[in-house]
C-alpha positions in Angstrom: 181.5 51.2 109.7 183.2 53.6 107.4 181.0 52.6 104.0 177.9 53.1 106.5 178.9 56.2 107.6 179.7 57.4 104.0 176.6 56.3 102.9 174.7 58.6 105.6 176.9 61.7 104.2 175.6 61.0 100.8 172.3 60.6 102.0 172.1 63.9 103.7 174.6 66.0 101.2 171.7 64.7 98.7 168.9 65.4 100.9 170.1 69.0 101.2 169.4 71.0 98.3 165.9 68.9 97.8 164.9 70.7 100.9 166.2 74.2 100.5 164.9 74.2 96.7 161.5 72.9 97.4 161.4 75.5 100.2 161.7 78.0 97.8 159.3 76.7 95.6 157.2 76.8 99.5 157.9 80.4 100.1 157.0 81.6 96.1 153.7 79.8 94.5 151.5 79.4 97.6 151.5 83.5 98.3 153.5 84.9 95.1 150.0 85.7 93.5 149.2 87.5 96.5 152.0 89.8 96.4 151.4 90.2 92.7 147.7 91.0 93.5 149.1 93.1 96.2 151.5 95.1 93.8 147.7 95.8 91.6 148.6 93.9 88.8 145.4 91.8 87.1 144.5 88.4 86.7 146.2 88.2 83.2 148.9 89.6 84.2 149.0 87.5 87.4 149.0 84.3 85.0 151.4 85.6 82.6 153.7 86.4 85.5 153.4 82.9 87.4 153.6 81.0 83.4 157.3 82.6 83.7 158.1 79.9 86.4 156.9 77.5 84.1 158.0 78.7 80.6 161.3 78.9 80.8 161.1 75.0 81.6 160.9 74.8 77.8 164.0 75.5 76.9 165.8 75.9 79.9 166.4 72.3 80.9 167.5 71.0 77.3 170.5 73.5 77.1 171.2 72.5 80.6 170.8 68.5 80.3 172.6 68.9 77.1 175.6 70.4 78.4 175.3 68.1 81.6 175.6 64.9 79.2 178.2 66.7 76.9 180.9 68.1 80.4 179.9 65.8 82.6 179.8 68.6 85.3 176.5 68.4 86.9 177.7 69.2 90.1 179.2 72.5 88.5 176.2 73.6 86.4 173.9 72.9 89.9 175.7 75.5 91.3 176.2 77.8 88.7 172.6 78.1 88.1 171.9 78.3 91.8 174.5 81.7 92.6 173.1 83.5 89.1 169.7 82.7 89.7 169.4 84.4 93.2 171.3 87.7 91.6 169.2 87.9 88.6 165.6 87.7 91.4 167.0 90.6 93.5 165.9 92.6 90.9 162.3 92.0 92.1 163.5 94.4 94.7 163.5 97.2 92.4 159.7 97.0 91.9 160.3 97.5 87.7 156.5 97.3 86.9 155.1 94.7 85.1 157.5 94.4 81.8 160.5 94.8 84.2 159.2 92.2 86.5 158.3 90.1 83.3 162.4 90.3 82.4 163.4 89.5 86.1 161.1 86.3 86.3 162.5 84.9 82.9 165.8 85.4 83.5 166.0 84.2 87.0 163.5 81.1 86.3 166.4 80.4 83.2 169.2 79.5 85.5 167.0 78.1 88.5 165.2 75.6 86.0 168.9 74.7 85.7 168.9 73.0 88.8 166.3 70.4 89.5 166.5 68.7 85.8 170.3 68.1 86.7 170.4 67.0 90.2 167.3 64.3 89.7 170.4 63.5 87.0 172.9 63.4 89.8 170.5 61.6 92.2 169.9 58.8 90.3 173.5 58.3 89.5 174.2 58.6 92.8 172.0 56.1 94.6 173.6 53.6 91.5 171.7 50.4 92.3 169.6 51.8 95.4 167.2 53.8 93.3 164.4 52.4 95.4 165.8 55.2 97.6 164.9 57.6 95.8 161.8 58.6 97.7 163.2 58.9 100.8 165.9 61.2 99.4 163.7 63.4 97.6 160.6 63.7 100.2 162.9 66.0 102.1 162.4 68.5 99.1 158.5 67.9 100.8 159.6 68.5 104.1 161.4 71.4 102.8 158.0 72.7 101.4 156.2 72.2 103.7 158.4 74.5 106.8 158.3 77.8 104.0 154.7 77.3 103.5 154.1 77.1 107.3 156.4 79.5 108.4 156.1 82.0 105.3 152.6 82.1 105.9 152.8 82.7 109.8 155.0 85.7 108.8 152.5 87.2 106.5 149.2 86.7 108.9 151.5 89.7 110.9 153.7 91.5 107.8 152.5 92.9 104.7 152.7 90.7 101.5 154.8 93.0 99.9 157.7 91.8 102.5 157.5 88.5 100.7 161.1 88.6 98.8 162.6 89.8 101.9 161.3 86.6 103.5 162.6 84.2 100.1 166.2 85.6 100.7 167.5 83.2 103.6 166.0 80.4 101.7 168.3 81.5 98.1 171.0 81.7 100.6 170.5 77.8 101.9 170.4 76.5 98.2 174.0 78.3 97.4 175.3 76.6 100.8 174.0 73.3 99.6 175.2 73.0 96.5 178.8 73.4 97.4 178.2 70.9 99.7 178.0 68.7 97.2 180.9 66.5 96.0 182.8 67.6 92.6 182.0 64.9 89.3 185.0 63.3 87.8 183.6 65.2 84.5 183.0 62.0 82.7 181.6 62.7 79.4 178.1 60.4 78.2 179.1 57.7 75.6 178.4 58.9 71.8 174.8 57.6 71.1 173.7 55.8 68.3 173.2 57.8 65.8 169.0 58.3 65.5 168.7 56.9 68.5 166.8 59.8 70.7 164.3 60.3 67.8 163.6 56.2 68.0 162.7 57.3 71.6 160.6 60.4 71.2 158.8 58.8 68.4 157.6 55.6 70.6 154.1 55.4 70.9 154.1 55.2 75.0 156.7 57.6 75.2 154.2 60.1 73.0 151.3 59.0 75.3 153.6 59.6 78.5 154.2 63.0 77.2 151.0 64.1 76.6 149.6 62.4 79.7 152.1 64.5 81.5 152.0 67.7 79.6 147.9 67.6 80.3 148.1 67.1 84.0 150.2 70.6 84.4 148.0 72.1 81.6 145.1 71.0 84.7 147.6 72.2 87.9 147.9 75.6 86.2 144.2 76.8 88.2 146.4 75.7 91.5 149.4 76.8 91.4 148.3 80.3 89.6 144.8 80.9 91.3 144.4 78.5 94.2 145.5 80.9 96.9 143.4 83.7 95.8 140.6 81.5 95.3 140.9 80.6 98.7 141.4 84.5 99.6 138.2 84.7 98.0 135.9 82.2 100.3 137.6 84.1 103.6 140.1 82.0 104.2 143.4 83.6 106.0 147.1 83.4 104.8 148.3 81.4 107.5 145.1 78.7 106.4 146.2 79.2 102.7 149.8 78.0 103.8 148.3 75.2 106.3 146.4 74.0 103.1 149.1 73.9 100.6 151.0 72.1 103.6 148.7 69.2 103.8 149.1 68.4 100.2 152.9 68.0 100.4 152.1 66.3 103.7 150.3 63.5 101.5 152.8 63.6 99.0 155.1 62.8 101.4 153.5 59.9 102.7 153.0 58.4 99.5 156.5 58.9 98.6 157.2 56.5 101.6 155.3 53.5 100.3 155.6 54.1 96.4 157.9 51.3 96.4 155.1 49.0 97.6 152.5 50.4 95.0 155.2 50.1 92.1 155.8 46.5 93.2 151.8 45.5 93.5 150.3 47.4 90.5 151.4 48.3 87.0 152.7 51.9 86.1 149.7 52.4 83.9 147.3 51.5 86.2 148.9 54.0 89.2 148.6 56.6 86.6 145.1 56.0 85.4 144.0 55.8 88.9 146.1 59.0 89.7 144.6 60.8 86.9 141.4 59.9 88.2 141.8 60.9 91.5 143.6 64.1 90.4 140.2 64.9 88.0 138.0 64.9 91.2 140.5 67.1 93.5 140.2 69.7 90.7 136.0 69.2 91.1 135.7 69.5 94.7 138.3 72.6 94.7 136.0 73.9 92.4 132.4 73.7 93.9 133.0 72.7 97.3 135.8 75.5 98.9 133.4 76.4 101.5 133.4 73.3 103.2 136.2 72.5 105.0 136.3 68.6 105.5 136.1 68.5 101.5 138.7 71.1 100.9 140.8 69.3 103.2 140.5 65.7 101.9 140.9 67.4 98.2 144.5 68.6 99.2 145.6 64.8 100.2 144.8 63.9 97.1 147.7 65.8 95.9 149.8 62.8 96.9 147.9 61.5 93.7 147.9 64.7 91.5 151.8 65.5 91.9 153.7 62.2 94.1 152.2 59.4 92.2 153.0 60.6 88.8 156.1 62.4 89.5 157.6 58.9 91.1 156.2 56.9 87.9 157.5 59.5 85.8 161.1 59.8 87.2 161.7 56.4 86.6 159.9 55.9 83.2 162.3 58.3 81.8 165.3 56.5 82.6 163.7 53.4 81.6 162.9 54.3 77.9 166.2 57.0 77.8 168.7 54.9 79.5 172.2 55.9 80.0 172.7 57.6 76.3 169.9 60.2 76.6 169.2 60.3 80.7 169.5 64.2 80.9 167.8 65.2 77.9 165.1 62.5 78.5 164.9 64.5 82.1 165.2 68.2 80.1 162.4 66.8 77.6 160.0 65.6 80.3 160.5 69.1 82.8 160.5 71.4 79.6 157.3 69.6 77.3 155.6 68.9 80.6 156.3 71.7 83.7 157.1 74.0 81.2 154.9 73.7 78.1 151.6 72.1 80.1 152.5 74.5 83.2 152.7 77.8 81.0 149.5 77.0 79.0 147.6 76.2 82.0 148.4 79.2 83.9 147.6 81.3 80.7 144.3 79.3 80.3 142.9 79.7 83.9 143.5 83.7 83.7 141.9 84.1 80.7 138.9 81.9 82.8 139.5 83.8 85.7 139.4 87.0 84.0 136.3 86.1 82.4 134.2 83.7 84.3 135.9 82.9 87.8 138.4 80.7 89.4 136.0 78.1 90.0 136.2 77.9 86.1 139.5 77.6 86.1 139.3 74.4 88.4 136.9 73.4 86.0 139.2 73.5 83.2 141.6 71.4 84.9 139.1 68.7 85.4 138.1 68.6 81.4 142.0 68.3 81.0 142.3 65.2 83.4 139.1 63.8 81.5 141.1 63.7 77.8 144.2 62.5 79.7 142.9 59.5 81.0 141.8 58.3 78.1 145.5 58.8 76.3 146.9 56.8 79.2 144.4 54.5 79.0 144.7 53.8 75.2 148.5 54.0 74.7 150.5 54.1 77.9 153.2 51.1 78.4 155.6 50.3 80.7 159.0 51.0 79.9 162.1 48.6 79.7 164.4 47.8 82.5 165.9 51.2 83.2 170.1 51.5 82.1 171.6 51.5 85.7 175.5 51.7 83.8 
């Protein structure tokens, strides 16, 4: 009774701060372009702003993973990042223009990229031998999503958008709460690796491929998570809508995240992602010419369960399968930072510079010719990785 009852507390102390962080991520990129739009700033700037959410993933989560791997206090850095992060956004209050708002958005996205890279960490260690778990522990971070989209959204169909931080600062306050719910590490430092032995990795020819497959499909999300609301804004649809629509695409997510075991178990990681990719390739296509009609728009955001869940699931577990125990954070830095960070920056930058000159069904566009190169990289010289290092 007692080892069941612990392992519920786990559950839901782990549950926790997947929730309140995806909420934020809820409340900011569906309607943080509107705000910026609202505050007269232009479509480059827009995209340079939203690429700071994204670029800071480049660096960010390889000084954190490092000195995850080198203290052994995960727990610690979690929360760390988590209190100076939410001081360094209130300066968003201040209304600095855009060069101030540019310093605001790079240091806050600095310690908040902290977080997720070192918790999957934590997660994983965690669950130990139950990492088939692992979707229903992190599809809260969905469910977490999906309430800030909703309710955000409701908010704003009666509020002006330039209320939105106001609206963000319960949800900085439930991811400090959470984090200190969280159980202290024993500060166990990572094993000395073998020397050479993280090049060996990088250097793999599937590992390369996974990369790149990866870094392409954020290079192709860049269009949605910069432009997507205000393309919608553009074809009359409302803010509450734009929140409904994000929601369904988490809503999908979540349910794959529920049978991913099933898929992993009945088809081969290369062919989820090639068929992923695929699927992702055509959302980006009907986004792009067919906005107006509602049944299309609505069956393109399922296949965000596709686009995002498939491939993040895939991709989770693929980098503890080639990194093991030796390298598990910076594998995890090294996928967020070359992937989110690197593909997410280049794609935001790319579909404003689209945007700016063509329009954000161009964008879209863009983000299909991307999908289009990265299938054929996955199908060429993705593998499957070895059995993962569970010590």
């Amino acid at each position: 009774m007692k080892a069941t009852r612990r392992v519920i507390v786990i559950y839901w102390r782990l549950s926790n701060l997947y929730f309140w962080f995806f909420a934020l991520l809820g409340g900011l990129l569906p309607y943080w372009s509107l705000y910026l739009e609202g505050q007269g700033f232009s479509y480059l700037q827009i995209a340079t702003l939203m690429a700071t959410i994204q670029l800071t993933k480049i660096i960010a989560p390889s000084v954190w993973g490092w000195l995850g791997d080198r203290s052994g206090q995960r727990v610690r850095l979690v929360r760390f990042g988590a209190i100076t992060g939410s001081l360094f956004f209130a300066g968003v209050f201040l209304e600095p223009g855009f060069y101030g708002l540019l310093l605001v958005m790079l240091a806050f996205t600095f310690f908040w990229n902290a977080i997720l890279p070192l918790y999957e960490v934590i997660t994983l260690r965690t669950l130990g031998k139950q990492k088939d778990k692992y979707g229903k522990v992190r599809l809260w971070g969905s469910v977490g999503f999906i309430g800030a989209v909703a309710l955000v959204g409701g908010i704003l169909e009666w509020v002006p958008v330039q209320k939105l931080p106001w609206l963000l600062l319960p949800v900085f306050a439930g991811i400090a709460v959470s984090a200190f719910l969280l159980p202290s590490e024993p500060g166990e430092r990572t094993p000395a690796a073998p020397r050479g032995s993280l090049k060996a990795i990088v250097t793999h020819p599937a590992v390369v491929s996974f990369f790149l497959m990866n870094f392409l499909l954020q290079v192709s999300h860049g269009a949605y998570y910069t432009f997507f609301s205000i393309h919608l804004e553009q074809h009359g649809y409302g803010k509450l809508s734009i929140g409904l629509l994000w929601s369904l695409g988490v809503v999908a997510e979540i349910g794959l995240f529920l049978v991913m075991h099933r898929l992993s178990r009945n088809f081969s990681v290369r062919q989820i992602a090639i068929g992923a990719l695929t699927l992702t390739m055509i959302r980006w296509m009907l986004i792009a010419e067919l906005t107006d009609v509602v049944a299309v728009l609505l069956f393109a955001q399922l296949l965000h369960a596709a686009s995002y869940g498939a491939l993040h699931a895939i991709s989770v577990q693929y980098i503890q399968g080639f990194f093991g125990q030796h390298h598990h954070g910076q594998g995890q830095a090294l996928y967020s930072g070359l992937t989110f960070g690197a593909g997410g920056a280049a794609g935001a930058w790319l579909s404003g510079f689209l945007v700016e000159g063509i329009s954000t069904s161009a964008a879209f566009w863009g983000g299909a010719v991307a999908m289009m190169v990265a299938i054929v990289i996955t199908w060429r010289g993705l593998r499957p990785p070895p059995k993962a290092d569970n010590a």
